[in-house]
N, CA, C and O atoms as CSV, one atom per row, in Angstrom:
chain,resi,resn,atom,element,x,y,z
A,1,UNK,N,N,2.434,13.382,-7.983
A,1,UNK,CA,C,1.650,13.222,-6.778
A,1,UNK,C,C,1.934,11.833,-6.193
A,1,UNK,O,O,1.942,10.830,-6.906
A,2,UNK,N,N,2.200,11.802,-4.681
A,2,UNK,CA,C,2.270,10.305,-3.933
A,2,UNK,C,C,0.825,9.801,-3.272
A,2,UNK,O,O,-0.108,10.549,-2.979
A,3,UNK,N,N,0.849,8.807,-3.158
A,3,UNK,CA,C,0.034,8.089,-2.705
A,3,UNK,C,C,-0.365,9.128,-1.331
A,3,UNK,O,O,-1.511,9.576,-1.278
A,4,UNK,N,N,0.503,9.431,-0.386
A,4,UNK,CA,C,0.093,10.245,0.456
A,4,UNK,C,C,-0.831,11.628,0.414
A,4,UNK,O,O,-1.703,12.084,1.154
A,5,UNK,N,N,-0.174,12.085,-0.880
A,5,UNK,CA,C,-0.296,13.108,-1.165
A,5,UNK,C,C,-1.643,13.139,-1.741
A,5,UNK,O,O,-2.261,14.178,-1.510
A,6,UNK,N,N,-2.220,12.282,-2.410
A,6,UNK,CA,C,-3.500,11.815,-2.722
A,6,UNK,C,C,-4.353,11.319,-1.419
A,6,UNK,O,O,-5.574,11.167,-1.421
A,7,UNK,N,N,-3.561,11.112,-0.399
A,7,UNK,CA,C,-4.641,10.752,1.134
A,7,UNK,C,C,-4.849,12.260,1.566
A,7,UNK,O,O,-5.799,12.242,2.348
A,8,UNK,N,N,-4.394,13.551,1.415
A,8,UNK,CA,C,-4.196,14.723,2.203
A,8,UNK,C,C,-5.491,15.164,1.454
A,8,UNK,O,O,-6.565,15.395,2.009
A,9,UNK,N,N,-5.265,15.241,0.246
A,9,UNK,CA,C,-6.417,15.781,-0.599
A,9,UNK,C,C,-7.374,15.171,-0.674
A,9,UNK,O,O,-8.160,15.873,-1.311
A,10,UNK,N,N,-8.003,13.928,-0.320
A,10,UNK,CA,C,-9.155,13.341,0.076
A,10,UNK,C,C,-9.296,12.680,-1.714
A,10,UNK,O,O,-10.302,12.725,-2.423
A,11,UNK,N,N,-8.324,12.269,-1.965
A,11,UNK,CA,C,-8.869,11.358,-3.490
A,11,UNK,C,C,-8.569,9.799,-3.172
A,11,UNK,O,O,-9.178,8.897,-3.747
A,12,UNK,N,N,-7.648,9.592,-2.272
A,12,UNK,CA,C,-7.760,8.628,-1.431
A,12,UNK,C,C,-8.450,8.555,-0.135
A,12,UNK,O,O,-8.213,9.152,0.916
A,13,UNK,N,N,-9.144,7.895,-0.366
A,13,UNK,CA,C,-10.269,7.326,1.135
A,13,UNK,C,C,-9.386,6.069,2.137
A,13,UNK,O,O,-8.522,5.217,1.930
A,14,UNK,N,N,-10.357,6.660,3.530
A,14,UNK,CA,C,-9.720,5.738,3.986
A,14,UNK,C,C,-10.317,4.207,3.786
A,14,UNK,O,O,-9.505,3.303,3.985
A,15,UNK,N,N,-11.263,3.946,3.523
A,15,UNK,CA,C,-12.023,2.699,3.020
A,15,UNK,C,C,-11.013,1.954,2.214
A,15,UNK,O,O,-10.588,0.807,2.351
A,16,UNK,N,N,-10.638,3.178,1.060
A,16,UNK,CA,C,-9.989,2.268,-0.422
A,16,UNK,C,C,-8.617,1.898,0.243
A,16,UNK,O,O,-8.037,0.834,0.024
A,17,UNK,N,N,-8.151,2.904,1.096
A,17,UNK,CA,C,-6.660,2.522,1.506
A,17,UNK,C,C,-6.550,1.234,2.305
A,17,UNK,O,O,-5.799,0.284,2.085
A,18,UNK,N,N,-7.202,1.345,3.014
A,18,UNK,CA,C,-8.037,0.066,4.069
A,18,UNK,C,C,-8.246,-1.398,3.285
A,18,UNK,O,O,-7.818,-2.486,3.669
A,19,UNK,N,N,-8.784,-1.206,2.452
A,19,UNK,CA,C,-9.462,-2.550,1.552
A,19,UNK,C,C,-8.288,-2.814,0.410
A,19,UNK,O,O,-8.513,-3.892,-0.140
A,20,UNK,N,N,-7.512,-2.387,0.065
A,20,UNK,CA,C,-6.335,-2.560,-0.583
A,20,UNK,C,C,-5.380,-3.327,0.442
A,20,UNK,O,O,-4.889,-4.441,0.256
A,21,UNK,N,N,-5.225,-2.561,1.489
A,21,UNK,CA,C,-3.906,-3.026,2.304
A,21,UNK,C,C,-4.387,-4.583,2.697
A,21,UNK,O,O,-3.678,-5.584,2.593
A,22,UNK,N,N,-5.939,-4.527,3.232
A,22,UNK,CA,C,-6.140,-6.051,3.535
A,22,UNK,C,C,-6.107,-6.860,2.639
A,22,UNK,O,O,-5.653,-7.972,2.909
A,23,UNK,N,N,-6.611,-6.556,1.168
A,23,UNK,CA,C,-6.442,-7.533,-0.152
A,23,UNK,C,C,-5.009,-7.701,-0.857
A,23,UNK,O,O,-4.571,-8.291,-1.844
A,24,UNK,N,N,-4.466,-6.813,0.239
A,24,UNK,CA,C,-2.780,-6.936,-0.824
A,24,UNK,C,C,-2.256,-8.276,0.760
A,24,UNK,O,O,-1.697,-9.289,0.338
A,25,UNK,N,N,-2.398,-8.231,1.947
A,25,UNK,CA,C,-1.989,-8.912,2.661
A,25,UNK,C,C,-2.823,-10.147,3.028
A,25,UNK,O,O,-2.658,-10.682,4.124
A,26,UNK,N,N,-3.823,-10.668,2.033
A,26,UNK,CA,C,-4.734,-11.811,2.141
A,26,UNK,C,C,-4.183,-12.840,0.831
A,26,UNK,O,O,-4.202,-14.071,0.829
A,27,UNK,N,N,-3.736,-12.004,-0.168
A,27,UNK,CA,C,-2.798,-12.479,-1.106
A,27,UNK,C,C,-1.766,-11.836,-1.593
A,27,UNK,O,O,-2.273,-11.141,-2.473
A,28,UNK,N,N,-0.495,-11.598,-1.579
A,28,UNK,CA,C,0.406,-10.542,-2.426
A,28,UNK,C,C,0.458,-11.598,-3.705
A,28,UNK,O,O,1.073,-11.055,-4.622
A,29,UNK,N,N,0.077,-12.737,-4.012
A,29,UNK,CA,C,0.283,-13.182,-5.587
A,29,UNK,C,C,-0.789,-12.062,-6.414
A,29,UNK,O,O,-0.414,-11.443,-7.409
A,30,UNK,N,N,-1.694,-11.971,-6.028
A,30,UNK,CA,C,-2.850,-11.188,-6.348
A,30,UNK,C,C,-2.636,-10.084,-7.077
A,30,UNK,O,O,-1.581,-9.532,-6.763
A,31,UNK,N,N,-3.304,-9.493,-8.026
A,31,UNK,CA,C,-3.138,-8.292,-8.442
A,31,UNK,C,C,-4.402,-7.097,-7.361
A,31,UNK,O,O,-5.618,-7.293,-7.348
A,32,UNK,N,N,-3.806,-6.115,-6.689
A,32,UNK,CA,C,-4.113,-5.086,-6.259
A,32,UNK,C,C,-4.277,-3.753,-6.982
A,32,UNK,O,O,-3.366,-3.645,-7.803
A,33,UNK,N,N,-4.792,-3.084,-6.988
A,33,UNK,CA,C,-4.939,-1.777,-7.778
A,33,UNK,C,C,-5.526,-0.943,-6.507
A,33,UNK,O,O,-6.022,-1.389,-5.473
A,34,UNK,N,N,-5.273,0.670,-6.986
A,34,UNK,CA,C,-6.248,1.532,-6.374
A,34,UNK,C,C,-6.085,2.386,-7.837
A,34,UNK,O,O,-5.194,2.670,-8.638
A,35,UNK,N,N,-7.396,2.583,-7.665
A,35,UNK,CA,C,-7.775,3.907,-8.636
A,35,UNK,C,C,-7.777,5.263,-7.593
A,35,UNK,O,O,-8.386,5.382,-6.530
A,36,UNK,N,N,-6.957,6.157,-8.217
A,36,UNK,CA,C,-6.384,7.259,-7.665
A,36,UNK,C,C,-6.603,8.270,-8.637
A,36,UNK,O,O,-5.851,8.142,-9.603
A,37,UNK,N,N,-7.466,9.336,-8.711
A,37,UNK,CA,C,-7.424,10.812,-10.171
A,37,UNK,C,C,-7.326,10.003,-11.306
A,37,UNK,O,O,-6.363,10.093,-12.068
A,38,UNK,N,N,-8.628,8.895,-11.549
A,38,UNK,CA,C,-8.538,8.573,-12.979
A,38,UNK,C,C,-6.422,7.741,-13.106
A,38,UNK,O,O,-5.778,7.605,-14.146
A,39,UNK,N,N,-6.107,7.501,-12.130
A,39,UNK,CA,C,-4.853,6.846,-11.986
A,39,UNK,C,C,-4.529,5.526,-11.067
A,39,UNK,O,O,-4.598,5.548,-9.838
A,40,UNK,N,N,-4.237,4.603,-11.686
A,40,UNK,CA,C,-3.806,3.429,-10.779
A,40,UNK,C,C,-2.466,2.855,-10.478
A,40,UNK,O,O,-1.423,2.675,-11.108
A,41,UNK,N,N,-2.966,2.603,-9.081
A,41,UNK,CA,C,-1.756,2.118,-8.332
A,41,UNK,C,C,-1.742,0.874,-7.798
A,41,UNK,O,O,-2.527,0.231,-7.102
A,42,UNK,N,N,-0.428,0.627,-8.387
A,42,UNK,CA,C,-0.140,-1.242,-7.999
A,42,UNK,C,C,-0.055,-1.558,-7.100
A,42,UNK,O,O,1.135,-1.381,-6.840
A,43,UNK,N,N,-0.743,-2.177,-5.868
A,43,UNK,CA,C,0.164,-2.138,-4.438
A,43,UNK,C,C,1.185,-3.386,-4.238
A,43,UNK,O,O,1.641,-3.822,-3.180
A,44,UNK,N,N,1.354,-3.721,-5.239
A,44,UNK,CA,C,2.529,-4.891,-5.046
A,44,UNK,C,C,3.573,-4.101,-5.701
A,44,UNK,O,O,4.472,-3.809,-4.913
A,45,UNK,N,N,3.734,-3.680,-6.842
A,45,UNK,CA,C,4.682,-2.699,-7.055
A,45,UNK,C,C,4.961,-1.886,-6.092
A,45,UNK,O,O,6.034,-2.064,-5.515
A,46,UNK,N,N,4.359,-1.128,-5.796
A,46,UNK,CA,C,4.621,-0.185,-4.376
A,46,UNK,C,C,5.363,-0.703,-3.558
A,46,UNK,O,O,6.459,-0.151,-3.461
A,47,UNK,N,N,5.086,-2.072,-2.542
A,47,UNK,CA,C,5.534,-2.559,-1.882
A,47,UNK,C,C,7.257,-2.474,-2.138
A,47,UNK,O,O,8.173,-1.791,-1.678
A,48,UNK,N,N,7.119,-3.628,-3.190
A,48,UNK,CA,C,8.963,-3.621,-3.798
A,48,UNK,C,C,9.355,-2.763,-4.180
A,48,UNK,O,O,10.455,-2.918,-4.710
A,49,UNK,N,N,8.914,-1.667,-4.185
A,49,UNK,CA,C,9.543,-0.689,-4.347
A,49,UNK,C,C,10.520,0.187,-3.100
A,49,UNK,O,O,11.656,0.655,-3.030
A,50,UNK,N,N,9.640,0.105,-2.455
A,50,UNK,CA,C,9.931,0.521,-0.472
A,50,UNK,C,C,10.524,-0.802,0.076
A,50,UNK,O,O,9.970,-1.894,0.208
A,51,UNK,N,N,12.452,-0.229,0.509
A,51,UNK,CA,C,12.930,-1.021,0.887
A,51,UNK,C,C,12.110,-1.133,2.349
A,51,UNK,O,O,11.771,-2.252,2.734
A,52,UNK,N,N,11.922,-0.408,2.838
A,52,UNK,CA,C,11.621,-0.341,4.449
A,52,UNK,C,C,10.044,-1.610,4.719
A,52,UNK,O,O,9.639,-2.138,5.755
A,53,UNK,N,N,9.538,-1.702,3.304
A,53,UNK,CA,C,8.085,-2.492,3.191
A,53,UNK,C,C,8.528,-3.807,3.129
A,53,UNK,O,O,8.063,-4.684,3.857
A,54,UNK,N,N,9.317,-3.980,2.382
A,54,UNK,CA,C,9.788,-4.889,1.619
A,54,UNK,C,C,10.833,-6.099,3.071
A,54,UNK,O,O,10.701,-7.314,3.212
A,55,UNK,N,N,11.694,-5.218,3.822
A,55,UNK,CA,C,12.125,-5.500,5.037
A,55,UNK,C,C,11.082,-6.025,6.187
A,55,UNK,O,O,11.388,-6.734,7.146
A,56,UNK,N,N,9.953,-5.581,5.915
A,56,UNK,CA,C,9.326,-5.437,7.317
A,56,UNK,C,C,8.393,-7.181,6.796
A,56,UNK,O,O,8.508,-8.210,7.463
A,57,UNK,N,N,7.563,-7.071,5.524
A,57,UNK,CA,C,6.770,-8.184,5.233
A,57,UNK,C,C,7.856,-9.514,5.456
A,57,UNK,O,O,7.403,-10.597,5.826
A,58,UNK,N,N,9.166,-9.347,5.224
A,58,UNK,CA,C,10.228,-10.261,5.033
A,58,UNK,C,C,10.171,-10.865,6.641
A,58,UNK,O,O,10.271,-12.091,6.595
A,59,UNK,N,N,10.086,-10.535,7.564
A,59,UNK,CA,C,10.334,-10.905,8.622
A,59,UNK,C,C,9.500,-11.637,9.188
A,59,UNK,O,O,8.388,-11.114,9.115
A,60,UNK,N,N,9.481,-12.889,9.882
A,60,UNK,CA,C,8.968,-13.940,10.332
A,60,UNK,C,C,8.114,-13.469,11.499
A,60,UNK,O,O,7.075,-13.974,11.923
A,61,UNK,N,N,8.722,-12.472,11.899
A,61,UNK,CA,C,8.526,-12.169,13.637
A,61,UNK,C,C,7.370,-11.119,13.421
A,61,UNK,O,O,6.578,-10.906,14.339
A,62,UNK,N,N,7.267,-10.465,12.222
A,62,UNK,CA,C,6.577,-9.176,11.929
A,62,UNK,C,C,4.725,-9.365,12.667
A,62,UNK,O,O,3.917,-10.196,12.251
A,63,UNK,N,N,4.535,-8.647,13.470
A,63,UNK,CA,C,2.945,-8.629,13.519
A,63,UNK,C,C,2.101,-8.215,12.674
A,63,UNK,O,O,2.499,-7.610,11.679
A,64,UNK,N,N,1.230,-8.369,12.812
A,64,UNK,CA,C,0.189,-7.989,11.860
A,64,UNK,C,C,-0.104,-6.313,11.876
A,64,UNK,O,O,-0.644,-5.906,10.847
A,65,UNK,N,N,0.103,-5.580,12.622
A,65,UNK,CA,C,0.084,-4.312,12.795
A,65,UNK,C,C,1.560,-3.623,12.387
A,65,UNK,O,O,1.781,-2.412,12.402
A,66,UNK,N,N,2.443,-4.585,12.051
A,66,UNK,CA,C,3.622,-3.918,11.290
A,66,UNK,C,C,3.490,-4.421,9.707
A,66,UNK,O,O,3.934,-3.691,8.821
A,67,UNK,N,N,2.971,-5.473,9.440
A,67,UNK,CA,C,2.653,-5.482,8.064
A,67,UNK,C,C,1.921,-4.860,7.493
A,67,UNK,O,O,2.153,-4.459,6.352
A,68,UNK,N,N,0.547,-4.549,8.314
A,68,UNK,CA,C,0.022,-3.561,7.814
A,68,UNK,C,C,0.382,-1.752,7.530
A,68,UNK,O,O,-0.013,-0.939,6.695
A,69,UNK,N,N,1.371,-1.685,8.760
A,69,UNK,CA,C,1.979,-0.642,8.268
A,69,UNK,C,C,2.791,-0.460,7.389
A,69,UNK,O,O,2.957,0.722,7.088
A,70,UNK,N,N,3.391,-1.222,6.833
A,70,UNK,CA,C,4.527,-1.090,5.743
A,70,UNK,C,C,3.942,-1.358,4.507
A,70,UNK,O,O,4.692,-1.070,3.574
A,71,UNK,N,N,2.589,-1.925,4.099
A,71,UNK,CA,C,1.454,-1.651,3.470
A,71,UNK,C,C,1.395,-0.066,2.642
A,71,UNK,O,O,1.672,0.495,1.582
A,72,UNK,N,N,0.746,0.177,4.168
A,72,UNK,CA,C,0.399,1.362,4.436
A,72,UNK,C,C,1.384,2.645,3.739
A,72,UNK,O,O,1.152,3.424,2.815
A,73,UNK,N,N,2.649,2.455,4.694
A,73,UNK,CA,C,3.418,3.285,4.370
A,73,UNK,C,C,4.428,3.403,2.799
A,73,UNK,O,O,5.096,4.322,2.324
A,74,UNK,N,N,4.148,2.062,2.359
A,74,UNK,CA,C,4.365,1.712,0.445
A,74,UNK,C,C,3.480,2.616,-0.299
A,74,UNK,O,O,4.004,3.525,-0.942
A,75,UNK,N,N,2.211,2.483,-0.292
A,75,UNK,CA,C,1.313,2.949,-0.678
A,75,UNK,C,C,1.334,4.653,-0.612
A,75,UNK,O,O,1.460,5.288,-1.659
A,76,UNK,N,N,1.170,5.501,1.011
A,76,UNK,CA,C,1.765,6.728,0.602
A,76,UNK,C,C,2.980,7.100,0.282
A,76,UNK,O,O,3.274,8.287,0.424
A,77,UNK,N,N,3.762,6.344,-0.122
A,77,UNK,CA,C,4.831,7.166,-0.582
A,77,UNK,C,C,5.223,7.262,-1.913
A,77,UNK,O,O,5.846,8.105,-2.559
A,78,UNK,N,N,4.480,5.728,-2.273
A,78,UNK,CA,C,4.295,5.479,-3.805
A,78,UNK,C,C,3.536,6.767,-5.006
A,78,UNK,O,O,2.356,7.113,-4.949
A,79,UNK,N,N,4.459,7.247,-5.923
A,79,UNK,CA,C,3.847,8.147,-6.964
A,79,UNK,C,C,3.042,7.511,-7.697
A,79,UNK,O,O,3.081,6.396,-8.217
A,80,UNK,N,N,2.090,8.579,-7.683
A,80,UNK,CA,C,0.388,7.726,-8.620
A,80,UNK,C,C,0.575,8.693,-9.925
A,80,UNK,O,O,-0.212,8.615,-10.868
């Protein structure tokens, strides 16, 4: 199961997805978690994991509405 795939089925909220993405982008030294089906997910792992996340936080120019998407989009694609 992906992170997404856990947003379709409602075991991810949008609150938790929400409050992760801002605590993973207020610190990435930080350790992040989501608890997902009795399962957790790293969102800093996630991140480096997704070249496309990993590209987008890298960039100087990036807005805040593209960091948050590449957040975002780490997270569903990431297997929980």
């Amino acid at each position: 199961m992906t992170g997404g795939e856990a947003y379709k089925a409602k075991l991810l909220t949008d609150d938790a997805l929400d409050a992760a993405i801002t605590a993973y982008l207020a610190d990435p030294s930080k350790p992040v978690a989501l608890e997902i089906a009795g399962k957790s997910l790293d969102v800093a792992a996630a991140v480096l994991a997704n070249t496309y996340s990993t590209e987008v936080l890298a960039r100087e120019d990036g807005t805040p509405g593209q960091r948050r998407q590449a957040v975002k989009t780490a997270i569903l694609l990431a297997p929980v």
